[in-house]
C-alpha positions as CSV (number, residue, x, y, z in Angstrom):
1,X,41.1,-13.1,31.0
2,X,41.0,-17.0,31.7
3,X,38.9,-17.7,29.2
4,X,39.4,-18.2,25.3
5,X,37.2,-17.4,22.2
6,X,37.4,-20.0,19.5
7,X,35.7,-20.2,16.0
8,X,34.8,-23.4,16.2
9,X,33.7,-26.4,13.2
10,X,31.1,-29.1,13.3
11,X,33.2,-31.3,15.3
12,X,34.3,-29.3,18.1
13,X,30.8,-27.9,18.4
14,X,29.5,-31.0,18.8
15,X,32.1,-32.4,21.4
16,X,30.7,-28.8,23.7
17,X,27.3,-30.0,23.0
18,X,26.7,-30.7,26.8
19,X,28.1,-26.8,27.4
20,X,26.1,-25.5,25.0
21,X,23.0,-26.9,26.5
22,X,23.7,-25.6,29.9
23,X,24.5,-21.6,28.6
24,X,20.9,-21.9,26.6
25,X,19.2,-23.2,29.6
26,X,20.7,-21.1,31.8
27,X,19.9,-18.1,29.7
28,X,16.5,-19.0,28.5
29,X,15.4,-20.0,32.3
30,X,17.6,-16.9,33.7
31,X,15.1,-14.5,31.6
32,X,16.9,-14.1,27.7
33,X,14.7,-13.2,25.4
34,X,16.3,-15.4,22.8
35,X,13.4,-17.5,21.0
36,X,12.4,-19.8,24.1
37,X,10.6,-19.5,26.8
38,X,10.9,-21.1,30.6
39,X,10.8,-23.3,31.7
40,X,13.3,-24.6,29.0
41,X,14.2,-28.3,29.1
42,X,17.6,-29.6,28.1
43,X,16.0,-32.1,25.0
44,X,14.9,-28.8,23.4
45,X,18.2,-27.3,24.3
46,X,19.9,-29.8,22.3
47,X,17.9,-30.7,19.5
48,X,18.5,-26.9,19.3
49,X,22.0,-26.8,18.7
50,X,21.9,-29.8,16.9
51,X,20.6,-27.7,13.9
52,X,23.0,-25.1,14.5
53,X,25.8,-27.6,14.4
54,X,24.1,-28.9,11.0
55,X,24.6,-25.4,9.5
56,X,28.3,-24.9,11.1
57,X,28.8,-28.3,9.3
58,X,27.4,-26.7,5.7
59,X,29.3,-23.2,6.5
60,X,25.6,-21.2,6.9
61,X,26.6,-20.5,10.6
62,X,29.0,-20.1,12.0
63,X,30.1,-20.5,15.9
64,X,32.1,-19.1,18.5
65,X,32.6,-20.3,22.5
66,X,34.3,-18.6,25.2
67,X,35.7,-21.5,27.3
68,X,38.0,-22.3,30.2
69,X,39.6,-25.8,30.0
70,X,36.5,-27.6,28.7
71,X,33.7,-25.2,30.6
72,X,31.8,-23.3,28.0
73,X,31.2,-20.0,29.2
74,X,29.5,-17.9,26.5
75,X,28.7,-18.2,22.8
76,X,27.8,-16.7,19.5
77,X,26.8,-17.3,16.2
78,X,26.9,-15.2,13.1
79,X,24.4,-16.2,9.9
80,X,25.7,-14.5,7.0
81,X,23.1,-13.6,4.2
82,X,23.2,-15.8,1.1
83,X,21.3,-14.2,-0.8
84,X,22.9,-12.6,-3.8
85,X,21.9,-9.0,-3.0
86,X,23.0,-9.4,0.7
87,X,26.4,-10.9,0.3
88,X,28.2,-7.9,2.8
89,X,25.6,-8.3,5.0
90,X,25.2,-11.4,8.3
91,X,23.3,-11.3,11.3
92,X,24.5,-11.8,14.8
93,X,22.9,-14.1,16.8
94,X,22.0,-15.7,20.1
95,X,25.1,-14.0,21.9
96,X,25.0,-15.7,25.1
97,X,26.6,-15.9,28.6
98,X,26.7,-18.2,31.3
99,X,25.0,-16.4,34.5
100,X,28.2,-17.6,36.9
101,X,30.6,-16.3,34.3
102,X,29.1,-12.5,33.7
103,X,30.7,-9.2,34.0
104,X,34.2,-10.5,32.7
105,X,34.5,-9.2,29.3
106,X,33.0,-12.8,27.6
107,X,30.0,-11.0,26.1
108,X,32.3,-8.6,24.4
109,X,35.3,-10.6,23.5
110,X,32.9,-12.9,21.3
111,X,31.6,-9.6,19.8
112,X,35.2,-9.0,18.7
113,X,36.1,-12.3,17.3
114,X,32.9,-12.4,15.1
115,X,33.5,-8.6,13.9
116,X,37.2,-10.0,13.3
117,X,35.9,-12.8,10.9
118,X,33.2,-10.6,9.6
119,X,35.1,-8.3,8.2
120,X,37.7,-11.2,6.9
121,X,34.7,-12.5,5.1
122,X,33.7,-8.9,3.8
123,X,30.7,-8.9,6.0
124,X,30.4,-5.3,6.2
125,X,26.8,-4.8,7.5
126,X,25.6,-6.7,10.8
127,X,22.7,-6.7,12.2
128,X,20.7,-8.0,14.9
129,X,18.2,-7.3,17.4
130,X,17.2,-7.8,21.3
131,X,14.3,-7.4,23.9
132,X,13.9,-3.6,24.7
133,X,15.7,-3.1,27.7
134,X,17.9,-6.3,27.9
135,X,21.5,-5.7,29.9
136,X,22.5,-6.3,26.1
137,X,21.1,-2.9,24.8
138,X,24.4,-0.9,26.3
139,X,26.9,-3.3,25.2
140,X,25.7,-3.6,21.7
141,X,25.5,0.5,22.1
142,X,29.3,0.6,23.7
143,X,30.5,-1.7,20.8
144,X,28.9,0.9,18.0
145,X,25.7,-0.2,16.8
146,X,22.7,1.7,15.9
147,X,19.6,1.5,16.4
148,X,17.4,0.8,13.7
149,X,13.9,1.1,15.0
150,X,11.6,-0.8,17.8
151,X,8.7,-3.3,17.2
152,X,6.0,-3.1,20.0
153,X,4.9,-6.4,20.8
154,X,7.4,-8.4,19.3
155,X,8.3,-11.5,21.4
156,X,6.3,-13.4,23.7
157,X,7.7,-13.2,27.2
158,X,7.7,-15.9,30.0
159,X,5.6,-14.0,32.3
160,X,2.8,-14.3,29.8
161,X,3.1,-10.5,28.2
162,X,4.6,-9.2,25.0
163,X,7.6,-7.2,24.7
164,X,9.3,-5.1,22.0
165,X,12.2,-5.6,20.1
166,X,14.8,-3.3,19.3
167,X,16.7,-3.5,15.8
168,X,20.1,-2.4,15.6
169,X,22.8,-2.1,12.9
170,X,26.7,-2.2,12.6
171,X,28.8,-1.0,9.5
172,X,32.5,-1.9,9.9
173,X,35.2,-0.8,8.3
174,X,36.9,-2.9,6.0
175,X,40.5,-4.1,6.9
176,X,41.9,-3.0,3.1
């Protein structure tokens, strides 16, 4: 592993920003199903993540990369629910991996370090969901979560159809 996972704040996001534009465009315009559709222009890229660095900065998000040196590689975010009755709960999103860096243990290492700091923030239910039949399904599967249901029809696609959505869940195990 060349590569390290960091929980990053406001200000180191926003020093990656560049980075983080490139993984979503690559993503997005490599296929992900991930709220965008191709052809996916950098300005929306980062007028993206400029929101997401907003809610790093007010602790509603928060934000790890996978990086070599500088070279942002992968990235995730976790959202946990502030909602009095859904204080244990967050959800995981947008995990996402550079196409020239798959198939070297990013996607999962991210998954760790956000479980980690789940469960350090007594986040004990995760959830999240992806397209039916995304390379994702059997890594979020391998890591242990369940699936909660499908929704036909869920998510525009960028050939012009409508896909479905899968729902899954995670209950970890408290570290007391």
């Amino acid at each position: 592993m060349n590569y390290t996972v960091t929980l990053l704040n406001a200000t180191q996001a926003r020093s990656l920003l560049p980075g983080f534009v490139d993984v979503l465009c690559d993503s997005v315009n490599n296929g992900a199903s991930v709220g965008f559709l191709p052809p996916f222009r950098p300005e929306d890229a980062q007028a993206y993540w400029r929101e997401v660095f907003a809610g790093v900065e007010r602790g509603s998000i928060l934000l790890w990369a996978a990086h070599e040196d500088r070279r942002l590689l992968g990235t995730v975010q976790l959202h946990p629910v502030g909602k009095p009755n859904g204080s244990h709960r967050a959800e995981v999103a947008k995990l996402l991996v550079h196409s020239s860096a798959r198939r070297r243990g990013i996607a999962r290492a991210l998954m760790a370090a956000l479980e980690t700091e789940a469960r350090r923030l007594r986040r004990s239910t995760l959830v999240l969901d992806t397209r039916q039949g995304d390379l994702a399904e059997p890594l979020y599967q391998s890591l242990g979560y369940t699936i909660a249901g499908v929704i036909p029809k869920y998510a525009l696609n960028g050939e012009g159809g409508v896909d479905a959505t899968v729902f899954y869940y995670k209950l970890l195990e408290s570290n007391s």
